[in-house]
N, C-alpha and C positions, 0 to 999 in steps of 0.2 A: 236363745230364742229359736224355737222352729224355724225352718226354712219353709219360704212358701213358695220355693220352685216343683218342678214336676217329681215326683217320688215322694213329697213331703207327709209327715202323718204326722193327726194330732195324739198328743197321750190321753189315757184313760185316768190319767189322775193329775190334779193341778192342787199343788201347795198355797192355801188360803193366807197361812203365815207362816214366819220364820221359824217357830217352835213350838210346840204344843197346839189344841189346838183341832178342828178338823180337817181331812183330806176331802179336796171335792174329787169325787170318782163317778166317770161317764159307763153309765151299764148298757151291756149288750144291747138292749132297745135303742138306746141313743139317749134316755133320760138321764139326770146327772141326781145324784144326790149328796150329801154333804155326810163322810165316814167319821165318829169322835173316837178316841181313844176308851176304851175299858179299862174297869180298875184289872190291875194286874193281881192284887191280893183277892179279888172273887175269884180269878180266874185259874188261880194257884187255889184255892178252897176249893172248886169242884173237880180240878186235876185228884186233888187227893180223896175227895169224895167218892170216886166211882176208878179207884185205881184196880186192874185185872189182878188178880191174885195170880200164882205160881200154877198151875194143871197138877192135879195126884198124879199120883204116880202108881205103878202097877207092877206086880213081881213078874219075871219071866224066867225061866228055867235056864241054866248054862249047860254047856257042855259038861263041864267038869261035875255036875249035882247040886250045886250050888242054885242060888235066884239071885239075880239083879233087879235091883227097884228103876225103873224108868219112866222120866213123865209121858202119860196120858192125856194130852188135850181133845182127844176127840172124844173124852167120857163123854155122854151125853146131859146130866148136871152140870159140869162143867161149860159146856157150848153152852147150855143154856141160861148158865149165868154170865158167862160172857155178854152175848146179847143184851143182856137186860141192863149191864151194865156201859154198854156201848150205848146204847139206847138214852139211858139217865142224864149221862155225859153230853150227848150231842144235843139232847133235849134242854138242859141246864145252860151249855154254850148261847144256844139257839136265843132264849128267853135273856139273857144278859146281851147280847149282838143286839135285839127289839128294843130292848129297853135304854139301854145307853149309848151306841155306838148310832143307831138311826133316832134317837130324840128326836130329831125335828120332823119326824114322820107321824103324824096324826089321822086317827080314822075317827069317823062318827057311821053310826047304822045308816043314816040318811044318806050317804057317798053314794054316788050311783053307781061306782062300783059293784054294792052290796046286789043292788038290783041286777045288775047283767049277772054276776055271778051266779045269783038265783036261776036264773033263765038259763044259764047254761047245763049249769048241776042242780036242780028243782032238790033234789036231796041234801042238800046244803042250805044248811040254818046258820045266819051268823050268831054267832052266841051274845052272850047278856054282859061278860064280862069285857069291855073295852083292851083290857090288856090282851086277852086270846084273839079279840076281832081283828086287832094291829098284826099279831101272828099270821092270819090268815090271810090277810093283805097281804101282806109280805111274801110267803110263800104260796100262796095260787098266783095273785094278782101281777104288782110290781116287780119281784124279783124271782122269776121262776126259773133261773138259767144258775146252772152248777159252779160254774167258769164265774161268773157275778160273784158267788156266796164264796168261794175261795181267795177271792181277792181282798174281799171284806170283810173274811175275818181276822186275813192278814192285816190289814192296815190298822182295825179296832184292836188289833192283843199286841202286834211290835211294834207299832208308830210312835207309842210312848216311850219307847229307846232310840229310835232314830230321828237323826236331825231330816227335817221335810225335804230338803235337797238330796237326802240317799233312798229315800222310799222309794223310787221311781225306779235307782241302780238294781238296788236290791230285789225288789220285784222282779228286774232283767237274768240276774247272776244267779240268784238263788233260788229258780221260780223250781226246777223237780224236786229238790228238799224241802221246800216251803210248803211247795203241797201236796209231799208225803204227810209231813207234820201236819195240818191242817185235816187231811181224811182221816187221821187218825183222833185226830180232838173232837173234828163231827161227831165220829164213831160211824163205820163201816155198814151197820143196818138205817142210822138214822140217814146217812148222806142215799141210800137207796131209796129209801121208802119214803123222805121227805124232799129229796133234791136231785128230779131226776133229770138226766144228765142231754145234752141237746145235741142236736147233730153239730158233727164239728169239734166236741169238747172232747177231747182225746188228749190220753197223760201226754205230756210233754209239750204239749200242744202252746203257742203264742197267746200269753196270758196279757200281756200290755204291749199300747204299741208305741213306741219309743219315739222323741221328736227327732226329726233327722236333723243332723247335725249342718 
């Protein structure tokens, strides 16, 4: 149990049950919402969906007269299937995260959300299809902070391997590997152009705040 003497903090994730299951996780705003697990077989099917192929490779002249073949990632085909493939990926993650791991997140047009967001960006239409409105909640509205969407995607793709008593550790121990891996499952143009980053969210930076002992 936390300490509730001076120095004490609460954590950003609180274990609902003993296994399986979701993680209640308190986001940067102070809102809390309830994280489920992903299937881990979608999330291995669009791994392999949008895997980066190898860079060509290019001849170069040797000393001796000879050519050496070396790769070339800066072709510009190349970059720019990267991209599109980074893009796929983090867009496909993104749509699997909406759909399963925040279930209990509901939109309708009527939200008055839909209304302030108009008033703020007049150029923003929410769309017709419910499942894209939910997107767009999500990322304008409720969760627009980077440091949020890293956490939660950690907890919806590993938590179905960890017992709910290590999530918390493991957030602590392995937070700069966790999300390297995670920027990179985003994909690198989607985490820019979809999850822009807040003052404060600096790699390495304190991702949860642990209860004091």
């Amino acid at each position: 149990m936390a300490s509730k003497g001076k120095g004490a903090r609460k954590s950003k994730t609180q274990n609902l049950d003993g296994q399986g299951g979701p993680v209640e996780y308190r986001l940067v705003s102070g809102k809390t919402i309830k994280v489920y697990p992903v299937s881990s077989r979608l999330v291995q099917a669009i791994e392999e969906r949008y895997v980066i192929p190898e860079p060509p490779v290019r001849e170069i002249p040797t000393i001796d007269g000879d050519v050496e073949k070396v790769p070339n990632p800066n072709d510009p085909d190349y970059q720019e299937l990267v991209v599109e493939l980074n893009e796929g990926r983090g867009e496909a993650i993104f749509r699997l995260i909406a759909s399963q791991a925040l279930v209990d997140i509901q939109v309708s047009p009527d939200d008055d959300w839909v209304g302030e967001l108009q008033w703020i960006d007049p150029t923003w239409e929410p769309p017709d299809d419910l499942r894209q409105l939910k997107i767009d909640y999500l990322q304008y509205w409720l969760i627009p902070s980077r440091q949020d969407w890293e956490i939660i995607m950690f907890l919806a793709i590993v938590s179905t391997a960890l017992a709910k008593e290590d999530v918390e550790r493991t957030l602590q121990t392995f937070r700069p590997a966790l999300q390297r891996h995670i920027r990179q499952t985003l994909g690198d143009t989607f985490a820019a152009d979809w999850l822009q980053p807040e003052a404060g969210d600096e790699p390495g930076g304190a991702m949860v705040e642990p209860d004091a002992g």
